[in-house]
C-alpha atoms as one frame of an Amber mdcrd trajectory, in Angstrom:
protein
 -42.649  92.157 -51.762 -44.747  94.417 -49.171 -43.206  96.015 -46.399 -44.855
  93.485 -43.804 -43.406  90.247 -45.557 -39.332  91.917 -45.499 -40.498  92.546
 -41.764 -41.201  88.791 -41.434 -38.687  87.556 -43.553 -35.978  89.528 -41.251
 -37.704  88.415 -38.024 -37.616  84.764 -38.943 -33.767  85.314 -39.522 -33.529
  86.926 -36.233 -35.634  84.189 -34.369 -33.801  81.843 -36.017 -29.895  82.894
 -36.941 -28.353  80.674 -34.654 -29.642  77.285 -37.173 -28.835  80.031 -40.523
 -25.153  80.086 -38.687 -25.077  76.458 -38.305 -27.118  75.205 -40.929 -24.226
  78.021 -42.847 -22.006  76.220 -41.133 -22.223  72.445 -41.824 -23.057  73.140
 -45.362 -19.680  74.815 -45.861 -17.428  72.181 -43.608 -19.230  69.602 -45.937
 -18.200  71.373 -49.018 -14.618  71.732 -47.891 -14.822  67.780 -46.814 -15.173
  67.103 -50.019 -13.067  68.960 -51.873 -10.214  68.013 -49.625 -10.754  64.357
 -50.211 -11.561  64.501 -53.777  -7.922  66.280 -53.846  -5.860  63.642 -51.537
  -4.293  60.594 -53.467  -6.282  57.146 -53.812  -4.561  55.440 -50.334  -5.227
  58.533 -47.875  -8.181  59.062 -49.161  -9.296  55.262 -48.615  -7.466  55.820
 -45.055 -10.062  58.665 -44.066 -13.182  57.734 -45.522 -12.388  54.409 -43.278
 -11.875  56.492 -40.167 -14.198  58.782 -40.526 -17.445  56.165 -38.908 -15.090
  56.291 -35.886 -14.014  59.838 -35.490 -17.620  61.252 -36.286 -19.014  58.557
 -33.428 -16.428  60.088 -31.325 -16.804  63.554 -31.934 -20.194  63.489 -31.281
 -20.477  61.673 -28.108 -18.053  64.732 -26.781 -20.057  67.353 -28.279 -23.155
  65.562 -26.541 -20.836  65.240 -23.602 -20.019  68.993 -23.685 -23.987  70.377
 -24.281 -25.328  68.265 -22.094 -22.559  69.493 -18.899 -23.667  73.570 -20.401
 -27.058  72.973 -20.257 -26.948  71.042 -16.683 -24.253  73.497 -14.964 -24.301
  76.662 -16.488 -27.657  77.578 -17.610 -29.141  74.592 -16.573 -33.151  75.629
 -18.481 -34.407  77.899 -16.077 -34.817  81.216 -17.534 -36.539  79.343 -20.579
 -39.951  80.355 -20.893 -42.615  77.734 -21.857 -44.561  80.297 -23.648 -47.300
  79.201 -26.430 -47.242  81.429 -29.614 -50.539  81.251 -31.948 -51.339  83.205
 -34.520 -54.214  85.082 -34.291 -56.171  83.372 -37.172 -55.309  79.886 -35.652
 -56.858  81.201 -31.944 -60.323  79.866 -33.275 -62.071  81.895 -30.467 -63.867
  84.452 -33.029 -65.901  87.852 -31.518 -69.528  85.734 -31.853 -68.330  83.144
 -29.313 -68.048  85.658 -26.213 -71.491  86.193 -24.797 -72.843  87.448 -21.962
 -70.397  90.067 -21.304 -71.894  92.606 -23.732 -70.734  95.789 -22.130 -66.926
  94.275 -21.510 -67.470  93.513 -25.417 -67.787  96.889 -26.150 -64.637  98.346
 -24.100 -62.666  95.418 -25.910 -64.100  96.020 -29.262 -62.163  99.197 -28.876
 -58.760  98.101 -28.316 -59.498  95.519 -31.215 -59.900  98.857 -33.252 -56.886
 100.353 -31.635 -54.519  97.570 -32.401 -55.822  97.015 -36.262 -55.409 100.845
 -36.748 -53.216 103.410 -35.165 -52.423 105.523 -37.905 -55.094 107.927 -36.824
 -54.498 107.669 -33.008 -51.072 108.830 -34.001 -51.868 111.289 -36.066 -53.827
 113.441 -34.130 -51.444 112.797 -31.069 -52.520 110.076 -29.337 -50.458 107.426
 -27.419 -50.461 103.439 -28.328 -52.157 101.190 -26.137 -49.703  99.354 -23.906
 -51.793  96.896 -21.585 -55.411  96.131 -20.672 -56.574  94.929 -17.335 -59.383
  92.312 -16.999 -60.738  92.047 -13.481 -63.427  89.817 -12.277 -64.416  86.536
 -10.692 -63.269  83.174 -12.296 -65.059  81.617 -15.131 -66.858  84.729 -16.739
 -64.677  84.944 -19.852 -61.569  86.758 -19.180 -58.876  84.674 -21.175 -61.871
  84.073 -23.674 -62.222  87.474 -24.348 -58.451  88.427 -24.501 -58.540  84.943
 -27.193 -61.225  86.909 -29.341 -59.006  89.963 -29.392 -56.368  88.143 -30.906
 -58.122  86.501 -33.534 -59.897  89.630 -34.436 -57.241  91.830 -34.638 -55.484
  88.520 -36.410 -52.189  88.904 -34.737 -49.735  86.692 -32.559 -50.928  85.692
 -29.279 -48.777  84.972 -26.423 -50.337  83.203 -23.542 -48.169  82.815 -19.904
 -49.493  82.533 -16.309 -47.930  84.543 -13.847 -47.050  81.598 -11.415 -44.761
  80.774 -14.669 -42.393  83.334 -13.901 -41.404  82.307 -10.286 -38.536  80.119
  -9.618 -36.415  79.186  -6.224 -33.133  81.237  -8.050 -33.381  84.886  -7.860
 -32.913  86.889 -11.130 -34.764  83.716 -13.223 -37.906  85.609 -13.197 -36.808
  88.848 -14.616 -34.888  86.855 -17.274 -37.968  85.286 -18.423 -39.801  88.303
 -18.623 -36.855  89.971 -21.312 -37.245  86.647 -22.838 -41.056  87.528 -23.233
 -41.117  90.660 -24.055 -38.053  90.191 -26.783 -40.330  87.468 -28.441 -43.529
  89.490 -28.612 -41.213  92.677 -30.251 -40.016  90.447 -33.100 -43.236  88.997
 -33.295 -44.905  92.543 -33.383 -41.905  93.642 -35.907 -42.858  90.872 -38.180
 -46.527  91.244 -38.063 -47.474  94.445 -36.836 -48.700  93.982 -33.766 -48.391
  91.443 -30.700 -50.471  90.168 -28.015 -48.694  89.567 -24.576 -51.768  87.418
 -22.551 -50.730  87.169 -18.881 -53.382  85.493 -16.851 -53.244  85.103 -12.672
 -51.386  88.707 -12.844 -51.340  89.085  -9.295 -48.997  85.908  -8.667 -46.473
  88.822 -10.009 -48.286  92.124  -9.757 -49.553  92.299  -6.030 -48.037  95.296
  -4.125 -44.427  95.090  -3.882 -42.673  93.822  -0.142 -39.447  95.839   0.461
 -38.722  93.421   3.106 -35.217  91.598   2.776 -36.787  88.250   2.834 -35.278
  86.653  -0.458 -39.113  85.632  -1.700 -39.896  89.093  -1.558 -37.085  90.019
  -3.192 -37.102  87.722  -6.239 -40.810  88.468  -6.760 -39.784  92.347  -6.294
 -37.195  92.078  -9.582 -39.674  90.096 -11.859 -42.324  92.739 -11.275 -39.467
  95.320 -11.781 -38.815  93.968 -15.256 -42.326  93.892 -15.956 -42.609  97.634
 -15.234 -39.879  98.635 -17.120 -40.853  96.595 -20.526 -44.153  97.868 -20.169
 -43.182 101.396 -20.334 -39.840 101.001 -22.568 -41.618  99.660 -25.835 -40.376
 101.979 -28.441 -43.409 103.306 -29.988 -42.212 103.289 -33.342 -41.196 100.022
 -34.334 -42.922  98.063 -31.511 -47.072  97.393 -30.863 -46.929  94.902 -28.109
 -50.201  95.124 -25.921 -50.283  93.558 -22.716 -53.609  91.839 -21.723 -53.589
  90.911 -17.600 -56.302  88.353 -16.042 -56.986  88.561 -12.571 -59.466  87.512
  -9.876 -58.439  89.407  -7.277 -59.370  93.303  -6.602 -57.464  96.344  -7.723
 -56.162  97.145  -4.372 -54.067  94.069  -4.581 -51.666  95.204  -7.264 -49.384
  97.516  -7.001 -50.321 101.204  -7.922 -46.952 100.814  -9.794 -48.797  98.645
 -12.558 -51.564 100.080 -12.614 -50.661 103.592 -13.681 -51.580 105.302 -17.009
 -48.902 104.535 -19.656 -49.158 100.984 -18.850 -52.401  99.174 -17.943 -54.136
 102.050 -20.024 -57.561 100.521 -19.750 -59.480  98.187 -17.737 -63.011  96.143
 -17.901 -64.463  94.848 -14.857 -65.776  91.072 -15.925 -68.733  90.284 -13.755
 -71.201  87.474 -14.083 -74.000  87.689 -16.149 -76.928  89.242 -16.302 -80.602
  87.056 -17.097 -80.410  87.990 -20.271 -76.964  87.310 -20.991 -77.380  83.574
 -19.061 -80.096  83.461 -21.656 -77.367  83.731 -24.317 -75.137  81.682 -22.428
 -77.337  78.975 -22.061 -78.553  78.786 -26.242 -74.761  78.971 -27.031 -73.777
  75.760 -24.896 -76.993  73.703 -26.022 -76.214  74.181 -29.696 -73.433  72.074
 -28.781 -75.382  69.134 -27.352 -78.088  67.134 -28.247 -81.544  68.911 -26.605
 -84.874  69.030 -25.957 -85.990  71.967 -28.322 -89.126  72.641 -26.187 -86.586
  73.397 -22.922 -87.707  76.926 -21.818 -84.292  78.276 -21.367 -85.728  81.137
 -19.838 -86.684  79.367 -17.129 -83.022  77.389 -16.879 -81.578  81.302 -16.739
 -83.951  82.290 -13.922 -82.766  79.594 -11.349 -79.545  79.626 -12.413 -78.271
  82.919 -10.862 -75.755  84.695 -10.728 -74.066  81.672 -12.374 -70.474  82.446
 -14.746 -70.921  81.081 -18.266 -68.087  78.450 -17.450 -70.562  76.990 -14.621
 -73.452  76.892 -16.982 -71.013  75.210 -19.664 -69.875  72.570 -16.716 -73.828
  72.515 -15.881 -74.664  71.289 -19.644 -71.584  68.686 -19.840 -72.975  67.448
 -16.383 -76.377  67.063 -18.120 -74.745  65.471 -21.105 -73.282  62.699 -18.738
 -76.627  62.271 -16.825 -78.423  62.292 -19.539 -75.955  59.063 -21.101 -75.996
  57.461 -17.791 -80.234  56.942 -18.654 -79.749  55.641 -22.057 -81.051  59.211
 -23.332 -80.478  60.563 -26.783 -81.071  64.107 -25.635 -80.508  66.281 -23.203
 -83.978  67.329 -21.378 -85.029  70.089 -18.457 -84.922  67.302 -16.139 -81.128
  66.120 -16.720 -80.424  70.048 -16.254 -82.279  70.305 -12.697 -80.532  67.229
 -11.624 -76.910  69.154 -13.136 -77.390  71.956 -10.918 -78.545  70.092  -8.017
 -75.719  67.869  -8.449 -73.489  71.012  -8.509 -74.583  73.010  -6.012 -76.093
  70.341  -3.480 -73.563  67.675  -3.867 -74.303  63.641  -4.808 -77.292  62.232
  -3.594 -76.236  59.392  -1.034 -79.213  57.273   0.404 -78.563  56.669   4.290
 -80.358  53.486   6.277 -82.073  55.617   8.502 -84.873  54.639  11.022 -88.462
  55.123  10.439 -88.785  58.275  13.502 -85.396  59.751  12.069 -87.050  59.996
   8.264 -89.994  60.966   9.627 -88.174  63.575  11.696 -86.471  65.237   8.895
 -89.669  64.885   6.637 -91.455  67.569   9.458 -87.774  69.455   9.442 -87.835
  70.245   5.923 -91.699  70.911   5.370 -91.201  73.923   8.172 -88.025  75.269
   5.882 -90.614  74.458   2.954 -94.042  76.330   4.190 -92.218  79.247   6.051
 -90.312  80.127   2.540 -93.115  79.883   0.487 -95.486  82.094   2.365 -92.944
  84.738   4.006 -89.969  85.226   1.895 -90.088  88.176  -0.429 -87.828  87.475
  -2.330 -86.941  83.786  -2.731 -89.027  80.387  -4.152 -88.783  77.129  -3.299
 -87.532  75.066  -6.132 -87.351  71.498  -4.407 -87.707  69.758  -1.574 -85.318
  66.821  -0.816 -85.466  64.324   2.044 -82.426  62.300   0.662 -79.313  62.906
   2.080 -76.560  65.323   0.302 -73.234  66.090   1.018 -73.856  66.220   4.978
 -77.480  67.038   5.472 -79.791  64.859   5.648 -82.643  66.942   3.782 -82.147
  69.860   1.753 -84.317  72.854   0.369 -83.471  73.870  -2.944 -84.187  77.992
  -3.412 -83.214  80.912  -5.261 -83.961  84.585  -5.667 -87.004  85.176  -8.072
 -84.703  88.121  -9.786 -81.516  89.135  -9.901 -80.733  90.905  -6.533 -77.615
  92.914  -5.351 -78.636  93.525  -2.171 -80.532  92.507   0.864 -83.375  94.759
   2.692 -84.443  93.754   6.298 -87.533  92.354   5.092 -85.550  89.611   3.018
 -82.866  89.305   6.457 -85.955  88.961   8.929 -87.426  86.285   6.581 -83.650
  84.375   6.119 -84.169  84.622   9.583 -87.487  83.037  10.057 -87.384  80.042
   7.235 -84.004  78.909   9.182 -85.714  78.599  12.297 -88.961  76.731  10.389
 -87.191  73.470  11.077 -86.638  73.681  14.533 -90.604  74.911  15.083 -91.646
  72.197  13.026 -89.700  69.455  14.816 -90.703  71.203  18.278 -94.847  71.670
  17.320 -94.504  67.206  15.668 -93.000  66.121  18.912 -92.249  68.377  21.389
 -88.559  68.042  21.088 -85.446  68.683  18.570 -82.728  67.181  17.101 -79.163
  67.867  16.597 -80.313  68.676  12.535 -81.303  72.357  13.797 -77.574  73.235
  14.707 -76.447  74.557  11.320 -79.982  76.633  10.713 -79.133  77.923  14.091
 -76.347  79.410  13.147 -77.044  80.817  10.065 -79.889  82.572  11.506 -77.696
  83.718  14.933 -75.378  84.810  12.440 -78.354  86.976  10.448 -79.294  88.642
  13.642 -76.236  89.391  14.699 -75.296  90.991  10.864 -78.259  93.224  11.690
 -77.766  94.871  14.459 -73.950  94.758  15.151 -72.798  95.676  11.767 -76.112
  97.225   9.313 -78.168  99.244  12.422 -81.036  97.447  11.839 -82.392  96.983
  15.599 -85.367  98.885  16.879 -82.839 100.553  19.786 -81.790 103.228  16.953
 -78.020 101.458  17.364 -76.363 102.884  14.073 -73.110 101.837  12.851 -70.625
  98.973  12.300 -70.057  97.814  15.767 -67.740  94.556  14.743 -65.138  97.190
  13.286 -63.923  97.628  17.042 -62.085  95.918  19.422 -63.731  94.527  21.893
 -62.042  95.555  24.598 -63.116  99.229  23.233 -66.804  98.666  23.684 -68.428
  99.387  27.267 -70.437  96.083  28.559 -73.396  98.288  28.794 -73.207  98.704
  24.945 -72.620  94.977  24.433 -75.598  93.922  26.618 -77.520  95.985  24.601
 -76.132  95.259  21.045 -76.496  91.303  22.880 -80.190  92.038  23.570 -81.233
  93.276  20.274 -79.833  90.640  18.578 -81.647  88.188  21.186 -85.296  90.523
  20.397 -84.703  89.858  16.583 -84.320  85.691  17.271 -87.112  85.688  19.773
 -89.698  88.206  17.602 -88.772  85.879  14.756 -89.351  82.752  16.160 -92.789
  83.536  17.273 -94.222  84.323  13.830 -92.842  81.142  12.462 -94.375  79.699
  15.511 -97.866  81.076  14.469 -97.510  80.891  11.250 -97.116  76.938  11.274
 -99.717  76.979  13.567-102.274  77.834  11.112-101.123  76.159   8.273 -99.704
  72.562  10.016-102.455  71.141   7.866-100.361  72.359   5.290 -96.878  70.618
   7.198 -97.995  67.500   7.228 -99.340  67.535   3.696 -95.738  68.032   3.016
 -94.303  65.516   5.037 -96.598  62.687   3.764 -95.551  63.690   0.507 -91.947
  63.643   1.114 -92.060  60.336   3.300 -93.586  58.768  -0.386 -91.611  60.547
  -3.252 -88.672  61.644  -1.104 -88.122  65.106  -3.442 -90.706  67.187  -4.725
 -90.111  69.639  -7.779 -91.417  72.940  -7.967 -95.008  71.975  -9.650 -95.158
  69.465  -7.285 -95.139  72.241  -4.572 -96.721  75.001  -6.369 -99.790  72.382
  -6.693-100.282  71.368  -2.752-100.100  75.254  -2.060-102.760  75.529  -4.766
-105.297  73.241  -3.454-104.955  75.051   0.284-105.736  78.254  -1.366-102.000
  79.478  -1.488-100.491  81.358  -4.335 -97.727  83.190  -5.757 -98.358  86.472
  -7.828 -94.857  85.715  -9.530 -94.142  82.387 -11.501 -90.077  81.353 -10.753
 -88.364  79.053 -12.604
């Protein structure tokens, strides 16, 4: 018998010596029963055997009686934890099944290493690794990544939210987290090592309140308790790591937990890059039926900046559509529709009159024309004259490449497609509807961006102007900051202005195509701009 199995064998007794004393227990009464009849004359031991229905009836309805007033008055189940242990073979999230996170691979891929061997750490001095902090938006593979850790390393994994520990009685909180941390030790006693997974950290780790309200308070201690079993595993006999999920930013939690000693390490999560969407993308078909000539290249390119759990809800969506039609496989077109069903909402068909449709049409052929020919940065991937959440038209883009910022050029032309509508409506009738409000303020909003807060205005007005109070700026310097912002709108509109101008031809090419076929898809579009002459250098999605 190894080392290892004694461990297990004596953390099973631990875990479970309250049954061994009972179990012990019965046994032994049972044996004594026995004997002590077997020894009493014929008559009383007729007498008892006939009492004995009754007085085992009785005596358990009072022990029930008895338990059930403990449990109810005195500790009443809430400092139980609800905790899930798995081993880490039986996790069935294995290191190939995480992609599109390759560099937060690579920092974890470490720790895996860490936990399977630190002999060598030790030897030459090092410290264990108590905790590792995953930080990043939702759905790009946090508690999938901490589940491949576990399975890797092939140790016990310990999953809890942090919304888990809070109760209305103060003191609960800490008491689960001993709880917690008392499993995981006999867990990491019996099997080397122990995984502690504690997702939404920030539900207990924010930055600690010293106020006397009680919340604060109770939410003070469990955070407390966390600290101190986070830095008071003995090194020794104990290799509990701590994995915490988050989506908020650092600066939310308290310095406290984020010191060296116990979240060691941490790996920023962010969404995927194209090629990783790529990956993401060939992963979640495999599990579907498909269309093997779908260029998934092409899905990755318009679906950006997209987490692999929305590409994973985009493919079941797809799945469903693609059911709904009496389809045996999934094709390119069920995917568009997914992920204009996602991000554009349910198509809803309103009874509209013949001047409103036509209206709209003319609206969403400006947005269309003004995109396509000055945007440097965005395509056009449909145009939509059905109704959608609460527009009544809709112009599907997105960025040609993966972009992390915004130059003036691309601000300017934000600018100038919002304001296509509105020049498009004016030029068709010479008046505008109540559709332009919400392309009005996005591109008020723009303008405003520009020159109040990213000195973009041709005045030479540098710096972030919305940072102070406005009772702290002159009204010379708002005039000014007011005009610039008004030159911007007005410069703006005046290019779209000539720019449909020349190419209305082009408008109501549009809008006769949209008042047949309601949408058009991107070859639809590319074509009409082909036969006027108009092209792009770049192919999108």
């Amino acid at each position: 018998m190894d080392i290892l199995t004694l461990r297990r064998f004596k953390m099973h007794l631990s875990m479970h010596k309250v049954k061994v004393i009972i179990t012990f227990a019965v046994t032994s009464l049972l044996i004594l029963a026995v004997w002590g009849l077997s020894s009493l004359e014929s008559f009383y031991r007729h007498l008892t055997l006939a009492q004995m229905p009754i007085t085992l009836l009785l005596s358990g309805v009072h022990a029930g009686i008895f338990v059930f007033m403990y449990m109810i008055f005195l500790r009443g189940g809430f400092t139980k934890i609800k905790q899930t242990t798995i081993k880490g073979q039986k996790v069935n999230i294995h290191w190939d099944d995480v992609i599109g996170i390759d560099e937060a691979k690579q920092e974890a891929w470490e720790v895996v290493q860490l936990i399977k061997d630190r002999t060598l750490l030790l030897k030459i001095g090092g410290r264990i690794l108590r905790g590792l902090l995953m930080v990043g938006p939702p759905g790009c593979g946090k508690t999938y990544l901490a589940k491949a850790i576990a399975t890797e390393a092939n140790i016990p994994f310990i999953s809890m939210s942090g919304s888990e520990f809070t109760e209305i009685f103060v003191g609960v909180g800490a008491s689960r987290v001993r709880k917690l941390f008392k499993r995981a030790q006999s867990l990491a006693y019996g099997y080397g090592a122990c995984i502690v997974f504690l997702d939404e950290l920030d539900a207990i780790g924010r930055a600690r309140s010293f106020s006397h309200m009680g919340g604060g308070h109770e939410t003070n201690s469990t955070q407390n308790q966390l600290l101190v079993e986070m830095d008071g595993l003995k090194e020794k006999d104990f290799n509990v790591i701590v994995i915490g999920a988050t989506n908020a930013a650092e600066g939310v939690l308290d310095t406290a937990l984020l010191r060296p000693g116990r979240f060691d390490r941490k790996i920023y999560i962010d969404r995927p890059s194209l090629e990783g969407r790529e990956k993401v993308f060939e992963y979640y078909l495999k599990k579907v039926n498909y269309d093997k000539n779908i260029d998934i290249g092409r899905l990755a390119r318009k679906a950006v900046h997209k987490t692999p759990a929305e590409i994973d809800n985009i493919i079941k969506e797809a799945a469903l559509i693609a059911t709904r039609n009496k389809k045996d496989t999934v094709s390119h077109k069920e995917l568009s529709e997914a992920m204009e069903r996602i991000d554009m909402g349910l198509k809803h068909k309103k009874q509209m009159t013949k001047e409103e449709r036509e209206m709209v049409a003319f609206h969403e052929s400006g947005h269309l024309v003004t995109m396509y020919i000055l945007h440097p940065t965005d395509d056009v991937f449909k145009a939509s004259i059905i109704s959608r959440k609460e527009t009544l038209g809709a112009i599907y883009s997105q960025p040609r490449e993966e972009l992390y910022t915004r130059s003036k050029e691309a601000l300017l032309a934000d600018i100038k497609v919002s304001l296509g509508g509105y020049v498009s409506e004016k030029m068709h009738s010479g008046t505008t509807s109540s559709g332009v409000t919400g392309d009005f303020n996005k591109a008020t909003q723009r303008a405003h961006t520009m020159v109040w807060r990213l000195g973009m205005s041709d005045a030479g007005l540098v710096g972030d102007y919305s940072i102070i109070p406005p009772t702290q700026i002159s009204e010379s310097l708002k005039e000014k900051l007011n005009a610039e912002t008004n030159k911007i709108l007005k410069t703006c509109l005046k290019e779209v202005e000539e720019l449909l101008k020349k190419e209305w031809t082009i408008v109501e090419r549009f809008v006769k195509e949209l008042l047949e076929k309601e949408e058009l898809e991107y070859d639809e579009i590319e074509d009409i701009f082909k036969e006027y002459g108009k092209t792009h250098t770049y192919k999108p999605a």
